[in-house]
C-alpha positions in Angstrom: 26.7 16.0 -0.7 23.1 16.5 -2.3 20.7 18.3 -0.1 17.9 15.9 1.7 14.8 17.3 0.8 13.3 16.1 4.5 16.2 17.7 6.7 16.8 21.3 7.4 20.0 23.0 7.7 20.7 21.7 11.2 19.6 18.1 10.4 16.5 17.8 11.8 13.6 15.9 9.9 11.0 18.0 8.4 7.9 18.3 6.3 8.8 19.4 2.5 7.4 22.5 1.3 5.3 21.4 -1.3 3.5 25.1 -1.2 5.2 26.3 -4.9 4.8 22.8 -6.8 2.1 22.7 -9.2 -0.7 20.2 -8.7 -0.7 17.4 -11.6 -2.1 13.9 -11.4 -0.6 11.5 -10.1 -1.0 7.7 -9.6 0.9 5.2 -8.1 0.3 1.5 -7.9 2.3 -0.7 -5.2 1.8 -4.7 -4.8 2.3 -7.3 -1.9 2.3 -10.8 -1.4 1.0 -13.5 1.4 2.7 -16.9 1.4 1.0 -19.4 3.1 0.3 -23.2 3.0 -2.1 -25.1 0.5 -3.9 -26.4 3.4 -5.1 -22.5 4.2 -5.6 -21.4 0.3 -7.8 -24.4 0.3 -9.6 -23.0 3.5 -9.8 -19.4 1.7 -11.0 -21.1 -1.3 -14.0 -23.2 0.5 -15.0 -20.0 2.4 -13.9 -21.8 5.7 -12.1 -19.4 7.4 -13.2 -18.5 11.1 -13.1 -14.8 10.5 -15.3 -14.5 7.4 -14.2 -13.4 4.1 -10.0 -12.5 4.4 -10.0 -11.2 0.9 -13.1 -8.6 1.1 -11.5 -8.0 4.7 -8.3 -6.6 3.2 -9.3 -5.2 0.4 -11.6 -2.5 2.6 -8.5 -2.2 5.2 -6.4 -1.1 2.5 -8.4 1.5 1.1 -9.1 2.8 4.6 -5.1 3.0 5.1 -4.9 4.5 1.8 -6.8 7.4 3.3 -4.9 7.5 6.8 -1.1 7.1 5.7 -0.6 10.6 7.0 -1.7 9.5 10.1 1.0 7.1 10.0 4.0 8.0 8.1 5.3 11.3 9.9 6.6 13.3 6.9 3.9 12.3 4.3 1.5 15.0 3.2 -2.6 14.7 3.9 -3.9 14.2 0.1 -7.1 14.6 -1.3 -7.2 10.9 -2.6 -9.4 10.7 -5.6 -9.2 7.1 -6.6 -8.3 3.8 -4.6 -8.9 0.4 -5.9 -7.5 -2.7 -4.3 -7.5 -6.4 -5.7 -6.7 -9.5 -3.5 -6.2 -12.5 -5.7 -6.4 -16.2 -4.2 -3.2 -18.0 -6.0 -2.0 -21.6 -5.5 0.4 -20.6 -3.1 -1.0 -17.3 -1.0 -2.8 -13.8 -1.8 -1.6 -11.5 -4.3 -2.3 -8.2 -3.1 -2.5 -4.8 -5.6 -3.5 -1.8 -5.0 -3.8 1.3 -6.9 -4.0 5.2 -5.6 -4.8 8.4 -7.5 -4.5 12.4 -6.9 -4.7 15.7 -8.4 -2.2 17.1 -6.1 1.4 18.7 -5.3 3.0 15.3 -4.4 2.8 11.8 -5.1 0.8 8.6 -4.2 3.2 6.5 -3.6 3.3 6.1 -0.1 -0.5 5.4 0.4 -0.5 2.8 -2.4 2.3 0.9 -0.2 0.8 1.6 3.0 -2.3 0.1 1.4 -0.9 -3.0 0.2 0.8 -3.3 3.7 -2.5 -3.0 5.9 -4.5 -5.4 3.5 -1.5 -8.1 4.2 -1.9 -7.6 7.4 -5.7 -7.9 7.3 -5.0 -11.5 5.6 -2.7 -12.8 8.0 -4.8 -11.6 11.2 -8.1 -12.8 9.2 -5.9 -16.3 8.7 -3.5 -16.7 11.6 -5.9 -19.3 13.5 -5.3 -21.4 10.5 -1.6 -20.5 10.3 1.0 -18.5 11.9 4.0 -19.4 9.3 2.8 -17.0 6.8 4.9 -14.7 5.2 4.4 -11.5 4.2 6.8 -10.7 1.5 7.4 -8.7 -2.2 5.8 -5.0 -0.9 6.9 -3.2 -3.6 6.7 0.1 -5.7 4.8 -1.0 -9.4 4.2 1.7 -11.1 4.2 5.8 -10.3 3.2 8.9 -12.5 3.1 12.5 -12.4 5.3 14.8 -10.3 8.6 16.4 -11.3 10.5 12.9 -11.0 8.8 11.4 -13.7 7.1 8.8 -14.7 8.3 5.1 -12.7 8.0 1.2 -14.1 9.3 -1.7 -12.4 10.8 -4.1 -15.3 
């Protein structure tokens, strides 16, 4: 059996060592999706929502849980984040959510590009629920990743 690279010998979690891995760029970008009814795109679209703007809402939560996902994801390293951009795209049937992270560092970006597509989902369906509660949050999903020893990642 392959060694896990976040438990020790006696199977207890742990931090990886990234102490001796050279710092390279990196850059991940991760998406998400809110379903919801045409009655509440057409609410986002007329600017009628009680709550303000959901969109520019989640778009600023995700970058600010780009910068916290050590805070919430035990193992993950604290990364000096040197880009974050996220979109939030009205569609006929929901929000499409992308959001893109970068780093010069030991370790990937991954995680904070997901954990920012997840926050800024949540930001739409709290910003919306009085208008809804059947939305569904679905899709969060690893895009694209580069740099690092595992290579370079596309989803087809």
């Amino acid at each position: 059996m392959t060694q896990l690279s976040h438990v020790d010998d006696q199977g207890r979690v742990r931090m990886v060592d990234t102490g001796n891995k050279e710092i390279t760029s990196r850059r991940a970008v991760a998406s998400a999706r809110v379903v919801m009814s045409r009655e509440t795109v057409s609410a986002l679209r007329e600017h009628r929502t009680p709550k303000g703007d959901p969109l520019e809402a989640a778009r600023l939560a995700g970058i600010m849980a780009a910068k916290r996902t050590s805070d919430l994801i035990p193992l993950c390293h604290p990364l000096p984040l040197t880009h974050i951009d996220v979109h939030a795209t009205l569609e006929d049937d929901g929000v499409a959510l992308q959001a893109e992270v970068s780093t010069n560092a030991q370790t990937g970006v991954e995680m904070e590009a997901l954990t920012a597509v997840s926050v800024a989902a949540l930001t739409i369906y709290d910003m919306c629920k009085a208008l809804e509660k059947a939305m569904t949050i679905t899709d969060v999903q690893l895009e694209s990743k580069t740099g690092g020893k595992s290579g370079d990642y596309q989803r087809l």
